[in-house]
C-alpha positions as CSV (number, residue, x, y, z in Angstrom):
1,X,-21.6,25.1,13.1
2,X,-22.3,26.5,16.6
3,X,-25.3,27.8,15.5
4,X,-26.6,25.1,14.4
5,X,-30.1,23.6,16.7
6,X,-29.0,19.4,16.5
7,X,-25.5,18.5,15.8
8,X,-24.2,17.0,12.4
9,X,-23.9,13.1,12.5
10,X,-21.1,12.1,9.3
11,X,-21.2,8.1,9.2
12,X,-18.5,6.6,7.6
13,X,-18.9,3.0,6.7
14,X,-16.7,0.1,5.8
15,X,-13.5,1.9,6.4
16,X,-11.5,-1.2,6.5
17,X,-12.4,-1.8,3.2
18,X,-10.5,1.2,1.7
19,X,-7.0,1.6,0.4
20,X,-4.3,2.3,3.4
21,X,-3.7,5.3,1.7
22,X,-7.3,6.3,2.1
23,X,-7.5,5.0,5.6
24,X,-5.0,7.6,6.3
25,X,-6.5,10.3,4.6
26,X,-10.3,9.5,5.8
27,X,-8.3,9.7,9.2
28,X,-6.2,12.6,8.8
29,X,-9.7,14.7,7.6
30,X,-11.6,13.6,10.5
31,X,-8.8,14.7,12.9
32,X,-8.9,18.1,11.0
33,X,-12.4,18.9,11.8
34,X,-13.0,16.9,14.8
35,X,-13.1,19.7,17.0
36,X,-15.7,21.8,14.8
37,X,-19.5,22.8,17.6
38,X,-21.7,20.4,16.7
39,X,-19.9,17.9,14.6
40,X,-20.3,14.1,15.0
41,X,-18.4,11.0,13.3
42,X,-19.5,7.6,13.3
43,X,-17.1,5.4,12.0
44,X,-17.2,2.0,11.8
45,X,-14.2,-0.4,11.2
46,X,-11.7,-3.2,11.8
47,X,-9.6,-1.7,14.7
48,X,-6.6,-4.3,13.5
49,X,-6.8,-3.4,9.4
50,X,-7.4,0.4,10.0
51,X,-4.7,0.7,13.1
52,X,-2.2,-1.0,10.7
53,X,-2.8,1.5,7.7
54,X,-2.3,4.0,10.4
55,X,1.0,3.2,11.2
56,X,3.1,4.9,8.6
57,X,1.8,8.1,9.7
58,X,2.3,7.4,13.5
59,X,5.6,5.9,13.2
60,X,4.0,2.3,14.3
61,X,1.8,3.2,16.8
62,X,-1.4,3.3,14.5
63,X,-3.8,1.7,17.6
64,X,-2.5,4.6,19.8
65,X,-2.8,7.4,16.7
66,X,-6.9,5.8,16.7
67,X,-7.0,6.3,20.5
68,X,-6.5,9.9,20.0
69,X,-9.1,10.2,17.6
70,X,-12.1,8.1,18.5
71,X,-13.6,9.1,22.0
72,X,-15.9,6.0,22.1
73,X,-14.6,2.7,20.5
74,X,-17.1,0.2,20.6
75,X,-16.8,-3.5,19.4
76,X,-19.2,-5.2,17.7
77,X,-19.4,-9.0,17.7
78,X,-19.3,-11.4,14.7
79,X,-22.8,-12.7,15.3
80,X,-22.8,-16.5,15.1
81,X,-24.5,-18.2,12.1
82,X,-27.0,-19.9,14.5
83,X,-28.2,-16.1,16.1
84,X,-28.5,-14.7,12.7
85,X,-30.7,-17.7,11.0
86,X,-33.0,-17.3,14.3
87,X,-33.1,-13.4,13.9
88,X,-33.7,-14.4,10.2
89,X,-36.8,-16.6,10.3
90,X,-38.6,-15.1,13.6
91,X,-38.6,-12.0,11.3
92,X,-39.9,-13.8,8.5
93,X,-42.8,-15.4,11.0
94,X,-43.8,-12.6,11.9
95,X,-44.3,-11.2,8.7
96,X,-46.1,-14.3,7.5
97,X,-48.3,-13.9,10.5
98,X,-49.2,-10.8,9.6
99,X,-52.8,-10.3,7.7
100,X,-52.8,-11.1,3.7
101,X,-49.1,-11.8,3.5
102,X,-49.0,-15.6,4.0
103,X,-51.6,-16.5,0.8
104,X,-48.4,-14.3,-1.0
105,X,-45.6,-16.3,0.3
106,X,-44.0,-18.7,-2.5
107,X,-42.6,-21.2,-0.5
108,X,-41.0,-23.3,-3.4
109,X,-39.6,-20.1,-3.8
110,X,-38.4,-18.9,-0.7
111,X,-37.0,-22.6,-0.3
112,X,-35.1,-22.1,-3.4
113,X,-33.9,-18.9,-2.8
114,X,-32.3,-20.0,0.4
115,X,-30.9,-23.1,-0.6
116,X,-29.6,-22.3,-4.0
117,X,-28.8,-18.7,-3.2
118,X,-28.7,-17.3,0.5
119,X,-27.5,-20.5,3.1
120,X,-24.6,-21.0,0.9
121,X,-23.6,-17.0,0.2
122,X,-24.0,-15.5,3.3
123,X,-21.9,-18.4,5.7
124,X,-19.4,-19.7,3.7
C-alpha cells in the first residue's frame, strides 16, 4: 500500500441502515486496517443509530469508541423541503433552457410525474 502513487478512497454508504451487528463489524474491519499507507474511509452515517450499535462492544460508550475511529466527523444537514424543490426546478430550467431540450419536455408529463409520483414520495 505504500507504494502505491494516490491513496485508496473505500466509501461506505448508508451504514445506519445495517444490522447492529453489522455496524459493529463494518466498524471493527475499518479499525483493523485504518492504519494501512495510503488507505482512506469515507463513511457516512447517523452518529446517534451507529454510536448506539456501537455500544455493546465499548461497554456503552459507542460515541467515544467512533471518536477513536473517525478523524474528521462531519455533519450534514437535513436540507429543508423548500431548498431542495428550488435546487430541483433551477436544475430543471436550466436544462429546459438549454438548446433542443424544451420542444422534448412533456409537461403533462412532468406535471403528472410530480404530483402523482415525486411531491408526495419524496416529503412525506
Amino acid at each position: 500500500m505504500a507504494a502505491l502513487e494516490r491513496p485508496v478512497l473505500i466509501v461506505i454508504d448508508d451504514i445506519d441502515r445495517l444490522t447492529s451487528d453489522e455496524i459493529r463489524e463494518v466498524f471493527q474491519l475499518v479499525k483493523a486496517n485504518a492504519d494501512f499507507p495510503n488507505l482512506i474511509y469515507l463513511l457516512m452515517f447517523d452518529r446517534d443509530i451507529v454510536s448506539g450499535a456501537l455500544d455493546a462492544i465499548a461497554n456503552g460508550r459507542g460515541h467515544d469508541f467512533l471518536d477513536k475511529i473517525v478523524q474528521v466527523l462531519l455533519h450534514v444537514p437535513q436540507p429543508s423541503l423548500k431548498d431542495v424543490r428550488q435546487v430541483l426546478f433551477e436544475g430543471l430550467d436550466a436544462r429546459l433552457a438549454e438548446t433542443g431540450v424544451s420542444e422534448r419536455w412533456d409537461s403533462q408529463r412532468w406535471s403528472r410525474l410530480w404530483l402523482e409520483g415525486l411531491a408526495g414520495y419524496a416529503w412525506r
